[in-house]
C-alpha positions in Angstrom: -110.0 -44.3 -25.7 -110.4 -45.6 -22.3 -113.6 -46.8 -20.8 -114.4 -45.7 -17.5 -117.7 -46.7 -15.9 -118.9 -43.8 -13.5 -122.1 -44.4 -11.5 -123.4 -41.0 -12.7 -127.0 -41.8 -11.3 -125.6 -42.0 -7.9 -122.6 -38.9 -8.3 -126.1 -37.0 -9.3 -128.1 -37.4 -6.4 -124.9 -36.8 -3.8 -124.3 -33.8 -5.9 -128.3 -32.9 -5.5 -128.5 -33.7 -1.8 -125.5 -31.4 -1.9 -127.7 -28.6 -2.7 -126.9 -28.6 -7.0 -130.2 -28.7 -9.3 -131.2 -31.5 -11.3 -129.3 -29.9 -14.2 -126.4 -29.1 -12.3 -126.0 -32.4 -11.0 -126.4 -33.7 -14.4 -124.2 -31.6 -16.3 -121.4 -32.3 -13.6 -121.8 -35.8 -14.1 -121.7 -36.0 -17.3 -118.5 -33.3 -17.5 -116.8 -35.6 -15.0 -117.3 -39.3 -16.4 -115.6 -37.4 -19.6 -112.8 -36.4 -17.7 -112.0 -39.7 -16.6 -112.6 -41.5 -19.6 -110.4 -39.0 -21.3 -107.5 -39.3 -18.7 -107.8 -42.7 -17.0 -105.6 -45.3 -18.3 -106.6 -48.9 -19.4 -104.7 -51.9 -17.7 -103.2 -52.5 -21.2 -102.3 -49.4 -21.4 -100.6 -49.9 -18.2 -99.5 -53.0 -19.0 -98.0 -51.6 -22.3 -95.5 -49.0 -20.6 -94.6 -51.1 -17.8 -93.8 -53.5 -20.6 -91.8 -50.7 -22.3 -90.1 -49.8 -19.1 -88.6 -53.7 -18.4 -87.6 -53.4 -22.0 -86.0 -50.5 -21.6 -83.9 -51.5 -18.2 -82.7 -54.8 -19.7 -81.4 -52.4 -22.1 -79.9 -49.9 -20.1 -78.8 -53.3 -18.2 -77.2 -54.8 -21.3 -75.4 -51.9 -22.6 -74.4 -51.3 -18.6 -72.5 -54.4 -18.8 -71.0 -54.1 -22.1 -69.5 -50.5 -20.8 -68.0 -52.1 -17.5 -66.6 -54.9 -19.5 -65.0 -52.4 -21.8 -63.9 -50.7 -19.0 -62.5 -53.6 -17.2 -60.4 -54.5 -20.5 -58.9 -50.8 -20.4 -57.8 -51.5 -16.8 -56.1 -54.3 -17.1 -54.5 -53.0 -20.3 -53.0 -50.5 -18.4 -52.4 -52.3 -15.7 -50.5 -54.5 -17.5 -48.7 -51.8 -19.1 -47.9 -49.8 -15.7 -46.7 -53.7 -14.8 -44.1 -54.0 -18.1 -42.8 -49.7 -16.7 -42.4 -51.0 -13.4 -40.3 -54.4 -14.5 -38.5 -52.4 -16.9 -37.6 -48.7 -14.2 -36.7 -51.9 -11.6 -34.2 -53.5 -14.6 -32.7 -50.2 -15.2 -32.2 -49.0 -11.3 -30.3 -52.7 -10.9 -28.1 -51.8 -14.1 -27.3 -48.6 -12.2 -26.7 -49.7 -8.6 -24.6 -52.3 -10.2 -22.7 -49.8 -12.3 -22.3 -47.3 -9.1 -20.7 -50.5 -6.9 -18.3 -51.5 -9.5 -17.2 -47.9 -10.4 -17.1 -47.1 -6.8 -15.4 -50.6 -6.0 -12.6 -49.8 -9.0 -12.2 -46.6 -7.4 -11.5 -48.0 -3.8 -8.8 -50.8 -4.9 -7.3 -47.8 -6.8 -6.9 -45.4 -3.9 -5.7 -48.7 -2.4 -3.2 -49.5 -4.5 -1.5 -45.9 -4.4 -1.5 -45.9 -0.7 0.4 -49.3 -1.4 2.6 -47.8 -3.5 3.3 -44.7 -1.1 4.2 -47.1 2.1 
């Protein structure tokens, strides 16, 4: 339990020169220096949650960092991977293009040679 010192002497008499009765005053007093003892927080209390809140950043910071590393390694896995596609789509469209210029270059010198034949 907290201890909160309230200088109920002096909260009495401002609450008596505010028109309350002695036992008023005094009951008010009393109600309201159990209030804040009740409520009020200690510094170690303080201290203690602002301590669980670092604690609890570093971890959120931690496991932060672990994620984007994770994260990271997936990228570049799939980067790598989209790399190998790319090498591979570029090997195949060569094979073709190379394919298409003999075929159509076999096709030329034959036309070619039965025009030959025809003069």
């Amino acid at each position: 339990m907290t201890t909160f010192i309230l200088d109920t002497l002096a909260y009495t008499e401002t609450l008596r020169a505010g028109g309350f009765s002695e036992q008023q005053a005094a009951t008010q007093a009393r109600a309201l220096a159990e209030i804040l003892d009740r409520q009020m927080a200690t510094k170690a209390e303080v201290d203690a949650h602002e301590n669980n809140l670092r604690r609890d950043i570093e971890s959120l910071r931690v496991e932060l960092k672990r994620d984007l590393r994770e994260t990271e390694l997936r990228m570049d896995a799939r980067f790598a991977e989209t790399g190998a596609r790319i090498a591979e789509t570029k090997a195949d469209l060569t094979r073709w293009v190379i394919a298409a210029g003999l075929l159509q270059t076999t096709v030329i010198i034959g036309v070619l040679m039965k025009v030959a034949k025809l003069i």
